[in-house]
Biopython code that builds the backbone (N, CA, C, O; Angstrom):
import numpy as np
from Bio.PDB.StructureBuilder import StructureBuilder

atoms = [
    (1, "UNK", "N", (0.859, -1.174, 0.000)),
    (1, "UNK", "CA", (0.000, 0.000, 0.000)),
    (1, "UNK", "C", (0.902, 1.233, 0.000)),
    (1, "UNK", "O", (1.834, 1.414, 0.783)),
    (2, "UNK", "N", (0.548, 1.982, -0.883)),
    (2, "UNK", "CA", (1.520, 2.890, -0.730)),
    (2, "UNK", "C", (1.014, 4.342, -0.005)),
    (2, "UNK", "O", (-0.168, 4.645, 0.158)),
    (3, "UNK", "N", (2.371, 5.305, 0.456)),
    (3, "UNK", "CA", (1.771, 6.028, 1.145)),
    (3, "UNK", "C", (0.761, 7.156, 1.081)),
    (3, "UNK", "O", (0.435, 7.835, 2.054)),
    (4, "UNK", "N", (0.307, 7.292, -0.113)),
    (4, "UNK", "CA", (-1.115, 8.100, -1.382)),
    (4, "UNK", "C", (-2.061, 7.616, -0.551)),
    (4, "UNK", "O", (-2.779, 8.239, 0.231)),
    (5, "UNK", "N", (-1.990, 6.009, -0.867)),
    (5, "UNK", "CA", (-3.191, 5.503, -0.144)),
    (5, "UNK", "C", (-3.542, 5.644, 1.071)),
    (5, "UNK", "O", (-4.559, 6.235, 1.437)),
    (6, "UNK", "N", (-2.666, 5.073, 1.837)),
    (6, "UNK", "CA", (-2.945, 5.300, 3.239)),
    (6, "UNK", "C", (-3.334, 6.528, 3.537)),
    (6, "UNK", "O", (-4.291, 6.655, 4.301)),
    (7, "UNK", "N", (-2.604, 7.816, 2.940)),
    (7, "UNK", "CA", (-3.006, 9.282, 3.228)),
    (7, "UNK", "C", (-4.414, 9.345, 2.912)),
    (7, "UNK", "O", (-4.789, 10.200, 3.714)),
    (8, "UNK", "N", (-5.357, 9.017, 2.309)),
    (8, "UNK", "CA", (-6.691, 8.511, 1.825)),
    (8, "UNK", "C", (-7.703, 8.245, 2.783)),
    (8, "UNK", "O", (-8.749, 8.696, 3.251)),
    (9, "UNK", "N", (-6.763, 7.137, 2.871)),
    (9, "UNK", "CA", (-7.857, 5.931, 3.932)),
    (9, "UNK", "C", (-7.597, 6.883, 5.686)),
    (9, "UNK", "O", (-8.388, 6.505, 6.550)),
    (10, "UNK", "N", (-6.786, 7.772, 6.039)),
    (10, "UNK", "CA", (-6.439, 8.006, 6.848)),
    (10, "UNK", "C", (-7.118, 9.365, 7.296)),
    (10, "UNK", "O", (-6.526, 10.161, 6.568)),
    (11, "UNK", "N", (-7.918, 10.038, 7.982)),
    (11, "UNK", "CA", (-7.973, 11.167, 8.181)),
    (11, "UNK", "C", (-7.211, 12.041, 8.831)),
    (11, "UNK", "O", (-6.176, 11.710, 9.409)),
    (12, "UNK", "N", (-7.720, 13.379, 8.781)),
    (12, "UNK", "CA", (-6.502, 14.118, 10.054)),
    (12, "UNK", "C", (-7.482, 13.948, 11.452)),
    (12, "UNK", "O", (-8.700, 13.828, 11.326)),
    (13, "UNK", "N", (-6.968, 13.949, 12.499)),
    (13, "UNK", "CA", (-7.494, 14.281, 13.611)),
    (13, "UNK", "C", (-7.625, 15.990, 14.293)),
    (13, "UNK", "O", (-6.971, 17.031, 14.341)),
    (14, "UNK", "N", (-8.813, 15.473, 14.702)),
    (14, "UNK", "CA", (-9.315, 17.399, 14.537)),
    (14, "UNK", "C", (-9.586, 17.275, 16.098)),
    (14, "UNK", "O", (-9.704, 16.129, 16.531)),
    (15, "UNK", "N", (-9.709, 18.442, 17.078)),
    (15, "UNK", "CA", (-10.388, 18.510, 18.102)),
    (15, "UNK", "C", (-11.962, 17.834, 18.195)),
    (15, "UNK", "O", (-12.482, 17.442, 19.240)),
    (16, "UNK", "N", (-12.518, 17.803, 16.981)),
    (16, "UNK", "CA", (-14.163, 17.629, 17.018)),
    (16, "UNK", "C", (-14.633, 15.962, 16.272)),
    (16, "UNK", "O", (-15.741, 15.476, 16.043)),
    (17, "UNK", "N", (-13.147, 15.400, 16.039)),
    (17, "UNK", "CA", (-13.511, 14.077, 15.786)),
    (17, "UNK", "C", (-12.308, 13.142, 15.874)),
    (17, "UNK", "O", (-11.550, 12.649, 15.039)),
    (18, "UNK", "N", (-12.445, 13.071, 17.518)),
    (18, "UNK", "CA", (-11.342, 11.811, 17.726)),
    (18, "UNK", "C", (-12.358, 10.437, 18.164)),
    (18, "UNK", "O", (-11.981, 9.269, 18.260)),
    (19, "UNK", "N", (-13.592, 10.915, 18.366)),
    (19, "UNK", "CA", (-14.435, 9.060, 17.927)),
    (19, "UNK", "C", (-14.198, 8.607, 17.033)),
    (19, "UNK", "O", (-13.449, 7.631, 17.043)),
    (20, "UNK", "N", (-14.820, 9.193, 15.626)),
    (20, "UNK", "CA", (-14.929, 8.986, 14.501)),
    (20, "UNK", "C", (-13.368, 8.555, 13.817)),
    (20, "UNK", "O", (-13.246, 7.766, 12.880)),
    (21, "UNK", "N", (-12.325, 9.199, 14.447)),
    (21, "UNK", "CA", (-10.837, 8.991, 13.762)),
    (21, "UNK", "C", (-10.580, 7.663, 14.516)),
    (21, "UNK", "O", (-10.489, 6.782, 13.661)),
    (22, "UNK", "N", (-10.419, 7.127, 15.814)),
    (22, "UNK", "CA", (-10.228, 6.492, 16.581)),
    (22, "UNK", "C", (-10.459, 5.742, 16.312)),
    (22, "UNK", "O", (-9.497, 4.977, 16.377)),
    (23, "UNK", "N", (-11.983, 4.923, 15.657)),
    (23, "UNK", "CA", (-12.667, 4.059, 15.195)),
    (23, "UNK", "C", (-12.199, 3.323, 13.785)),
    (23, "UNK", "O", (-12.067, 2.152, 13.430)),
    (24, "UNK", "N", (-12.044, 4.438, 13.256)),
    (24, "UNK", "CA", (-10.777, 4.104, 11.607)),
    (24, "UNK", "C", (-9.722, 3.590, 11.422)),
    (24, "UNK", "O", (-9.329, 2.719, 10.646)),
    (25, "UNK", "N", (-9.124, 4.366, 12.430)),
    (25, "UNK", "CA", (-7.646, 4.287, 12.869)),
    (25, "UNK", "C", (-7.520, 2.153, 12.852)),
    (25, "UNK", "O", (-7.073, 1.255, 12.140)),
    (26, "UNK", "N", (-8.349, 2.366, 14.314)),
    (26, "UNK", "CA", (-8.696, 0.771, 14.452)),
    (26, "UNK", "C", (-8.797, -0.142, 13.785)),
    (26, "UNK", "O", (-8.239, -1.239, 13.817)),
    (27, "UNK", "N", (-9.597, 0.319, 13.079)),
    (27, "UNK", "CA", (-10.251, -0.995, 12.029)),
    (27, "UNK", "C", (-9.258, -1.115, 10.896)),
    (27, "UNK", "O", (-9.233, -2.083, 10.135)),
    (28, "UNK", "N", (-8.277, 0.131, 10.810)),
    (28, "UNK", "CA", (-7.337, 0.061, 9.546)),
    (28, "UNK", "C", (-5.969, -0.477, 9.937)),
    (28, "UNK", "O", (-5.164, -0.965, 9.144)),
    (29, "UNK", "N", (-5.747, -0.293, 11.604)),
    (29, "UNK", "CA", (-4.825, -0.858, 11.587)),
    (29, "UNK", "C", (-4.899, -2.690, 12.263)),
    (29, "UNK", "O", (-3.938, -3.456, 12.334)),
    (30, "UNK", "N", (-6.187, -2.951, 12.630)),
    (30, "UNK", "CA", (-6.503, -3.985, 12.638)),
    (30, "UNK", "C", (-6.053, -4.854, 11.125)),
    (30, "UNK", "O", (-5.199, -5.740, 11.067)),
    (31, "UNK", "N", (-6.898, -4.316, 9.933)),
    (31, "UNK", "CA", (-6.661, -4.383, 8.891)),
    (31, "UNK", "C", (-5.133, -4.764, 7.948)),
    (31, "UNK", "O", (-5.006, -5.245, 6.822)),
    (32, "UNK", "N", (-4.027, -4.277, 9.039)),
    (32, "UNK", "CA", (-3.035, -4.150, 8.243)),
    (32, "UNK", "C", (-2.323, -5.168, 10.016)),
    (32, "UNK", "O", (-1.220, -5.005, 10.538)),
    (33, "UNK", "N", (-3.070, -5.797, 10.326)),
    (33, "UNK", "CA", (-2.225, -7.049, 11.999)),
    (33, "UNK", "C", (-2.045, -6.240, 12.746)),
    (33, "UNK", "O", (-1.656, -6.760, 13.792)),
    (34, "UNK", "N", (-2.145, -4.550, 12.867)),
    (34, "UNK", "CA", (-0.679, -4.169, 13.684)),
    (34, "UNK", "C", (-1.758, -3.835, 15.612)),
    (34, "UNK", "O", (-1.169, -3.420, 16.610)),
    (35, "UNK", "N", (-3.184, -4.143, 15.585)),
    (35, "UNK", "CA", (-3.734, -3.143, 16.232)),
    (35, "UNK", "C", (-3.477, -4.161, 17.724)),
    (35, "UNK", "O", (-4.144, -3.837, 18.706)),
    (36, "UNK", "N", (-2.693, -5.144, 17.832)),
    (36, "UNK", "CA", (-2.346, -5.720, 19.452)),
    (36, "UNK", "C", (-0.855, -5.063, 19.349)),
    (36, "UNK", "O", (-0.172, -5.376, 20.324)),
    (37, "UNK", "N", (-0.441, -4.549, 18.767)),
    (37, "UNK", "CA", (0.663, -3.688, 19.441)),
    (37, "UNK", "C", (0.319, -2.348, 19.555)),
    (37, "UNK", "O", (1.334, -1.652, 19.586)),
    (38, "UNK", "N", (-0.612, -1.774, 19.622)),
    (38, "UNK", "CA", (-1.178, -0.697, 20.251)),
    (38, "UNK", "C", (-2.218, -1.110, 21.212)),
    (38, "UNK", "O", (-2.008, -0.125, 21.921)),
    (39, "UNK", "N", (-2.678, -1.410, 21.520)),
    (39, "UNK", "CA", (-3.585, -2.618, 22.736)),
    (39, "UNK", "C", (-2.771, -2.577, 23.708)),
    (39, "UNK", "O", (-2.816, -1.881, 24.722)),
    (40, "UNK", "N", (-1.809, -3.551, 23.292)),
    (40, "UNK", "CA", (-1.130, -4.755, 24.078)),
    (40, "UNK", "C", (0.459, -3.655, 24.287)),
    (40, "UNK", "O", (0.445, -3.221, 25.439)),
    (41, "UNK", "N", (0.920, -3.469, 24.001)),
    (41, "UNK", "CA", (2.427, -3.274, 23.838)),
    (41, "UNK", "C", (3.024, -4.326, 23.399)),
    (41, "UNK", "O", (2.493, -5.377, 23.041)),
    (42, "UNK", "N", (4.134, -4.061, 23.418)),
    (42, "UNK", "CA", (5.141, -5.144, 23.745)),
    (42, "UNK", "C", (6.405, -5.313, 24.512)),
    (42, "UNK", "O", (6.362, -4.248, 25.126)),
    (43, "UNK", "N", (7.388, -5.829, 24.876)),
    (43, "UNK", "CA", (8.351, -5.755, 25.781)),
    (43, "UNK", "C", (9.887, -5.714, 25.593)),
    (43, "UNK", "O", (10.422, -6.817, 25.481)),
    (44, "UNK", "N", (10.418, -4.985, 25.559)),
    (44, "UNK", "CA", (11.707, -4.237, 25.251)),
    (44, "UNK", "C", (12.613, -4.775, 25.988)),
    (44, "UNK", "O", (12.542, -4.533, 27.193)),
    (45, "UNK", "N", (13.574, -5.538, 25.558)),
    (45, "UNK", "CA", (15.192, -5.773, 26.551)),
    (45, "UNK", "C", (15.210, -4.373, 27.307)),
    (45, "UNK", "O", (15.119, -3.342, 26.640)),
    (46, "UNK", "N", (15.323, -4.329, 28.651)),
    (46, "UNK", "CA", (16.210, -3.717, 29.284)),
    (46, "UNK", "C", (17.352, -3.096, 29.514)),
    (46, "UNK", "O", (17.571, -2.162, 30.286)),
    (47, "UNK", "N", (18.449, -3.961, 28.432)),
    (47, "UNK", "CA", (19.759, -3.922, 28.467)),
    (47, "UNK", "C", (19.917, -5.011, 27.647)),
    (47, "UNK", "O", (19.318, -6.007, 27.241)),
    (48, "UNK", "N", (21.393, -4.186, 27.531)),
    (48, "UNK", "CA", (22.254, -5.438, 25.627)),
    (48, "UNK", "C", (22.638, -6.691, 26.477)),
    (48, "UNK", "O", (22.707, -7.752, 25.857)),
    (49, "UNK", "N", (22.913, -6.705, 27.909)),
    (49, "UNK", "CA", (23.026, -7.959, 27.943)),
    (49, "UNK", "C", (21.344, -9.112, 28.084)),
    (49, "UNK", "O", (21.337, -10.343, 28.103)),
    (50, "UNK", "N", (20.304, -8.322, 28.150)),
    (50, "UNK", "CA", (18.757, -8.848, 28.351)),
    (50, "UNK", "C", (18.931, -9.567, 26.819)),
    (50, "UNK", "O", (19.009, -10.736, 26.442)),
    (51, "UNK", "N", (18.955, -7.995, 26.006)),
    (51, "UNK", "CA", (18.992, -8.624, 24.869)),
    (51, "UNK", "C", (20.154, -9.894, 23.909)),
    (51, "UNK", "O", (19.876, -10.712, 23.032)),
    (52, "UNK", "N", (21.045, -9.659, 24.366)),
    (52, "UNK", "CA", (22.008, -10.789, 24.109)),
    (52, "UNK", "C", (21.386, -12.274, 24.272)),
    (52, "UNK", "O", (21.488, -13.206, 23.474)),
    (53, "UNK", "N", (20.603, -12.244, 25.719)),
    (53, "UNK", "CA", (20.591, -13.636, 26.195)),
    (53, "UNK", "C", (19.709, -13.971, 25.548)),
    (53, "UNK", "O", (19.489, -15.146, 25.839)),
    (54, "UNK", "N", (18.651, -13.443, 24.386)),
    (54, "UNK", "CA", (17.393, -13.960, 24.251)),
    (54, "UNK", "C", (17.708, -14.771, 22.903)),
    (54, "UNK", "O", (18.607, -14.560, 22.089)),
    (55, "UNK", "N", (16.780, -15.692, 22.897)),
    (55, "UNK", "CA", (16.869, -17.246, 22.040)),
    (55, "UNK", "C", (16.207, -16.672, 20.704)),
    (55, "UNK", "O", (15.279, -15.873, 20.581)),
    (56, "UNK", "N", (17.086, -17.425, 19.603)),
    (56, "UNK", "CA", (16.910, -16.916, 17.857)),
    (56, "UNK", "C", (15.473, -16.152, 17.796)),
    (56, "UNK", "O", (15.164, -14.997, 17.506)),
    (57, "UNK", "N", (14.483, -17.674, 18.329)),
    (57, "UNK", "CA", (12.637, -17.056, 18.465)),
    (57, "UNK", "C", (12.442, -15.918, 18.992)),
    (57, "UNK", "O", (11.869, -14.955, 18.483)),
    (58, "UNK", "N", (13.186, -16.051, 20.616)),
    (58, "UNK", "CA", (12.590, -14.006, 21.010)),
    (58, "UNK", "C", (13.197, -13.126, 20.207)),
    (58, "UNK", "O", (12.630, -12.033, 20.210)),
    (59, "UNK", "N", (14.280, -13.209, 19.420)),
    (59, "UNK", "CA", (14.751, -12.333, 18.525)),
    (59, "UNK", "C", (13.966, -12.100, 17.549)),
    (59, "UNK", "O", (13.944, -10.969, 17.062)),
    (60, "UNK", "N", (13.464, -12.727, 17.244)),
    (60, "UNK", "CA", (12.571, -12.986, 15.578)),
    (60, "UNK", "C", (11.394, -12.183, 16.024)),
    (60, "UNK", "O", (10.790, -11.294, 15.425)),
    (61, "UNK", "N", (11.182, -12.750, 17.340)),
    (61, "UNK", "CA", (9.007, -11.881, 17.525)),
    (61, "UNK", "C", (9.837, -10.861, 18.297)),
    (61, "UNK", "O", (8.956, -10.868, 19.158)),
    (62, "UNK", "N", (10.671, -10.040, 18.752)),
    (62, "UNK", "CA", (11.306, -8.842, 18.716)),
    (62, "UNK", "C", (11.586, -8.146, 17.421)),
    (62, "UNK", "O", (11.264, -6.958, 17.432)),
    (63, "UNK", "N", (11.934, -8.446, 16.679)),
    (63, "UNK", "CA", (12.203, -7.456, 15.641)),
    (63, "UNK", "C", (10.774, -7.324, 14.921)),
    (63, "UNK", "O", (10.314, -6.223, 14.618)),
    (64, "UNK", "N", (10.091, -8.564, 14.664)),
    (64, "UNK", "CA", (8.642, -8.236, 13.911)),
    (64, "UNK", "C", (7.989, -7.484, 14.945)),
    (64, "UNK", "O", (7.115, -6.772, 14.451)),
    (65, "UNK", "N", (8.055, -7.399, 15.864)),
    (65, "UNK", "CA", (7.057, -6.552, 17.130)),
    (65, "UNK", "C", (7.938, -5.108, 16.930)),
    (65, "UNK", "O", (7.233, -4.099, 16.911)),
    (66, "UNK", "N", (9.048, -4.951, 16.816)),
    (66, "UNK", "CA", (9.501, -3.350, 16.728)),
    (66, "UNK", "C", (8.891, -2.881, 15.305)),
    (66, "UNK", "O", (8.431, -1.789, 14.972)),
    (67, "UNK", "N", (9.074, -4.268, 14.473)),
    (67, "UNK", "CA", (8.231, -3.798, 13.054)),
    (67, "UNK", "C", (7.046, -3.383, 12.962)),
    (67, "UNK", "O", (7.036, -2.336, 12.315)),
    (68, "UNK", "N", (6.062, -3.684, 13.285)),
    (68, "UNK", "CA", (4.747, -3.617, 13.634)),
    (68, "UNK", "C", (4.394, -2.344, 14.289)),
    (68, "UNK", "O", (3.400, -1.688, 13.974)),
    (69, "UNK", "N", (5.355, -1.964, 15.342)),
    (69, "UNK", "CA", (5.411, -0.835, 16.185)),
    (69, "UNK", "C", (5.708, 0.683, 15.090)),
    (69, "UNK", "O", (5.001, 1.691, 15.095)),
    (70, "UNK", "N", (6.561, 0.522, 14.492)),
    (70, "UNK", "CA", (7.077, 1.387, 13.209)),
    (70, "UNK", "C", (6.423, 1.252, 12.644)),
    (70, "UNK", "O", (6.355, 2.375, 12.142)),
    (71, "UNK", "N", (5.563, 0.587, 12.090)),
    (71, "UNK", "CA", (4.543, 0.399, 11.084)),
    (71, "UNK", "C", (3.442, 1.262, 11.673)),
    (71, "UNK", "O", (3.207, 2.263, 10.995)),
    (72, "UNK", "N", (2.728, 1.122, 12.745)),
    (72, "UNK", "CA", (1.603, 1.703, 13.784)),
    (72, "UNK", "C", (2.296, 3.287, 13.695)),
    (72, "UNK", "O", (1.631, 3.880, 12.845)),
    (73, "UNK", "N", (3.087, 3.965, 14.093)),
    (73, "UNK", "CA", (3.854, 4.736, 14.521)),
    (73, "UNK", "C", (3.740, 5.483, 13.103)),
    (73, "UNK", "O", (3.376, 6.655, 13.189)),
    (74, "UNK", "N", (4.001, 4.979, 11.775)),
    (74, "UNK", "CA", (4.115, 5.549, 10.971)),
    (74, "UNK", "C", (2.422, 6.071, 10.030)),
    (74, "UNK", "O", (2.025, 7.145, 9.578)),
    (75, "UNK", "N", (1.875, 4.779, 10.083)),
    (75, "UNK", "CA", (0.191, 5.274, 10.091)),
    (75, "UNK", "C", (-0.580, 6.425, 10.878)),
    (75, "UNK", "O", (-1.498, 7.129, 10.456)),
    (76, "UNK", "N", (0.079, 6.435, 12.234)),
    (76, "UNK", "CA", (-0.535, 7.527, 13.383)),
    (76, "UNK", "C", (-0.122, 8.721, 12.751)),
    (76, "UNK", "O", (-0.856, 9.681, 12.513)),
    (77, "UNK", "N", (1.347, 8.606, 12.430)),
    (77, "UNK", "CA", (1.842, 9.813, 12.557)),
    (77, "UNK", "C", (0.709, 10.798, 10.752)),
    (77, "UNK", "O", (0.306, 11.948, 10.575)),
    (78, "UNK", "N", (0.650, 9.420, 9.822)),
    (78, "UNK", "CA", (-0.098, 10.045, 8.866)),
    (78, "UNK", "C", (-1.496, 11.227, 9.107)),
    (78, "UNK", "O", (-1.744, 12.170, 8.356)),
    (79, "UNK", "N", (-2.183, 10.887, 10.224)),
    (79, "UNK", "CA", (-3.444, 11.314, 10.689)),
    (79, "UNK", "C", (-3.317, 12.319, 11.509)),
    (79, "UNK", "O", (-4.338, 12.533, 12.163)),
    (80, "UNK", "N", (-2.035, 13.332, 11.809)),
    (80, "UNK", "CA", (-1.942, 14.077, 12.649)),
    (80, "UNK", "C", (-1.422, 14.940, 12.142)),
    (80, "UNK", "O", (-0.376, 14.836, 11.501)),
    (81, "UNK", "N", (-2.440, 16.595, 12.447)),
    (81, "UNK", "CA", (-1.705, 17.657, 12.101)),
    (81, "UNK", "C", (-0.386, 18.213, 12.955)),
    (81, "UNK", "O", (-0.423, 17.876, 14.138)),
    (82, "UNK", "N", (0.702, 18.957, 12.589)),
    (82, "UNK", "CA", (1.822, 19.787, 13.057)),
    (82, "UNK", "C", (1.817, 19.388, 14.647)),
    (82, "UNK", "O", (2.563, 18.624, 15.259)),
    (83, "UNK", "N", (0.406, 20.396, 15.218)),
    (83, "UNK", "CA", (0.459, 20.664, 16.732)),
    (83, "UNK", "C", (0.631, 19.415, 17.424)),
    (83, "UNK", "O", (1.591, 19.141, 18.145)),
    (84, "UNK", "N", (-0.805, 18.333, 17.048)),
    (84, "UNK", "CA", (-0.846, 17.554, 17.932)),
    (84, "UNK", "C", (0.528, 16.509, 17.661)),
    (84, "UNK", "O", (0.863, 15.884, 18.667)),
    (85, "UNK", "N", (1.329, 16.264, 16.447)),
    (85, "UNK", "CA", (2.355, 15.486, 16.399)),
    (85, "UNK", "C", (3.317, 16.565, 17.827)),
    (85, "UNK", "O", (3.452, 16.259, 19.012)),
    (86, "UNK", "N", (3.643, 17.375, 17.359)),
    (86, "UNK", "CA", (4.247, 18.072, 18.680)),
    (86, "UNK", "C", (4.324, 17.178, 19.879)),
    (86, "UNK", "O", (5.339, 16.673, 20.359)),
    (87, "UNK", "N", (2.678, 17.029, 20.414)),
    (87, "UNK", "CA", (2.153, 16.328, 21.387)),
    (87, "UNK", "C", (3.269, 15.329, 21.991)),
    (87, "UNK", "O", (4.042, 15.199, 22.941)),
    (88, "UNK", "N", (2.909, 14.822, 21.009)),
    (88, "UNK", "CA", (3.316, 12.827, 20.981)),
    (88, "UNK", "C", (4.582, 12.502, 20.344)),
    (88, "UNK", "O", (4.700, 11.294, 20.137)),
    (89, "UNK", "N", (5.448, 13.134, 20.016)),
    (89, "UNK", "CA", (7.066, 13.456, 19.555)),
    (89, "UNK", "C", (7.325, 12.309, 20.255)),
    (89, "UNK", "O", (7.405, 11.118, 19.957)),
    (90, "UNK", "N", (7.453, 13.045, 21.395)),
    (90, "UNK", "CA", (8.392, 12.220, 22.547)),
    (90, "UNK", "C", (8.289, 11.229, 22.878)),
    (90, "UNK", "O", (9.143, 10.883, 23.695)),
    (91, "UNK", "N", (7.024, 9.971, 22.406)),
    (91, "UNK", "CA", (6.438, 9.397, 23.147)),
    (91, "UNK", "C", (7.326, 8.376, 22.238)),
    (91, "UNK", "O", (7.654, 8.847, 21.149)),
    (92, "UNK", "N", (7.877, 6.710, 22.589)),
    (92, "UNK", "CA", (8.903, 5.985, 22.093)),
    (92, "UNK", "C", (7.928, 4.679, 21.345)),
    (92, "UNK", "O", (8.407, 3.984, 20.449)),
    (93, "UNK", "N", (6.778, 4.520, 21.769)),
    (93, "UNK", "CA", (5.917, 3.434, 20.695)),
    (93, "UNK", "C", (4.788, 3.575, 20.718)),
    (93, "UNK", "O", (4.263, 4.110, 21.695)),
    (94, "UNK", "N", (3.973, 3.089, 19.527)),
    (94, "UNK", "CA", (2.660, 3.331, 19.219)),
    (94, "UNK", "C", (1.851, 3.290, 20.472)),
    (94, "UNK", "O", (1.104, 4.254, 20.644)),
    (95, "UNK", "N", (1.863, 2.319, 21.410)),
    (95, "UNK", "CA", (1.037, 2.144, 22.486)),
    (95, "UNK", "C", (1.191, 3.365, 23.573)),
    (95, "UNK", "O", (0.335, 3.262, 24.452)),
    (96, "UNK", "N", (1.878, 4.257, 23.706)),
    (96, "UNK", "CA", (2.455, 5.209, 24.239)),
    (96, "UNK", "C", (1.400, 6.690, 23.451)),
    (96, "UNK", "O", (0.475, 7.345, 23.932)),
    (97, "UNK", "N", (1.954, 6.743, 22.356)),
    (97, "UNK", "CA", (1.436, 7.337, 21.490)),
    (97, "UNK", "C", (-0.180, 7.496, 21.512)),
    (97, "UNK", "O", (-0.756, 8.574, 21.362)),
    (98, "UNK", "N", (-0.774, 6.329, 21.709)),
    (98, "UNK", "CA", (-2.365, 6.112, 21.568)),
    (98, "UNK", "C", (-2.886, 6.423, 22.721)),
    (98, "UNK", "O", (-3.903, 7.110, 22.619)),
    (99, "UNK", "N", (-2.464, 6.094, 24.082)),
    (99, "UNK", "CA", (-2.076, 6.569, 25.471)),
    (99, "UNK", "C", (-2.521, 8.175, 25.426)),
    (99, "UNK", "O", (-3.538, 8.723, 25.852)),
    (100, "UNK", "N", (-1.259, 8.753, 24.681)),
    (100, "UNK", "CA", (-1.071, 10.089, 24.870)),
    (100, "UNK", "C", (-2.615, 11.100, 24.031)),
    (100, "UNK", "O", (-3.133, 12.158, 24.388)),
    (101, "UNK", "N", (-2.889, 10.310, 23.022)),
    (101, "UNK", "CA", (-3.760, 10.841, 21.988)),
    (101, "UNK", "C", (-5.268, 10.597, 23.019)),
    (101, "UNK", "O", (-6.374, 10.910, 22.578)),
]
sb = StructureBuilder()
sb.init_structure("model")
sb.init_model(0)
sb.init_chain("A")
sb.init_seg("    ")
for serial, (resi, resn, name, xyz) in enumerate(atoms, 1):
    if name == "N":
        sb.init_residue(resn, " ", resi, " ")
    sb.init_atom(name, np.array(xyz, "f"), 0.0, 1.0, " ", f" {name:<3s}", serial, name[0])
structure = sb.get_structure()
């Protein structure tokens, strides 16, 4: 999908319609797997040695879960004007982000 589209399928978020955006948001990023890593989170090594110790598999659903997260992260950020990105800059993953919104 390229990013035309998504800009499309995506609205901006306005003061007077974060039901209506919220609800989209959802169903589109349901649509595209990513909407249990905004739900759910997921769980971050602590430290390079956390991450060192973890087995090929937690590596594998770690990097697709940071993927997923960047993926979410990059859809949100489509639907948001200047100010409110301001907002949520700081915030380090989608679930944070949705939190903040």
């Amino acid at each position: 999908m390229t990013t035309e589209n998504t800009q499309r399928l995506i609205s901006k978020l306005t003061k007077d319609n974060y039901d209506n955006w919220c609800i989209r948001l959802k169903a589109f990023l349901g649509s595209q797997e990513c909407i249990e890593i905004v739900e759910y989170g997921y769980d971050e090594p602590e430290s390079k040695e956390a991450k060192d110790s973890l087995q090929e598999a937690q590596k594998q659903v770690l990097r697709a879960n940071r993927k997923k997260d960047n993926k979410v992260r990059t859809i949100i950020y489509q639907g948001l004007d200047e100010a409110t990105f301001e907002i949520i800059a700081s915030a380090e993953t989608s679930k944070e982000i949705w939190k903040a919104l």
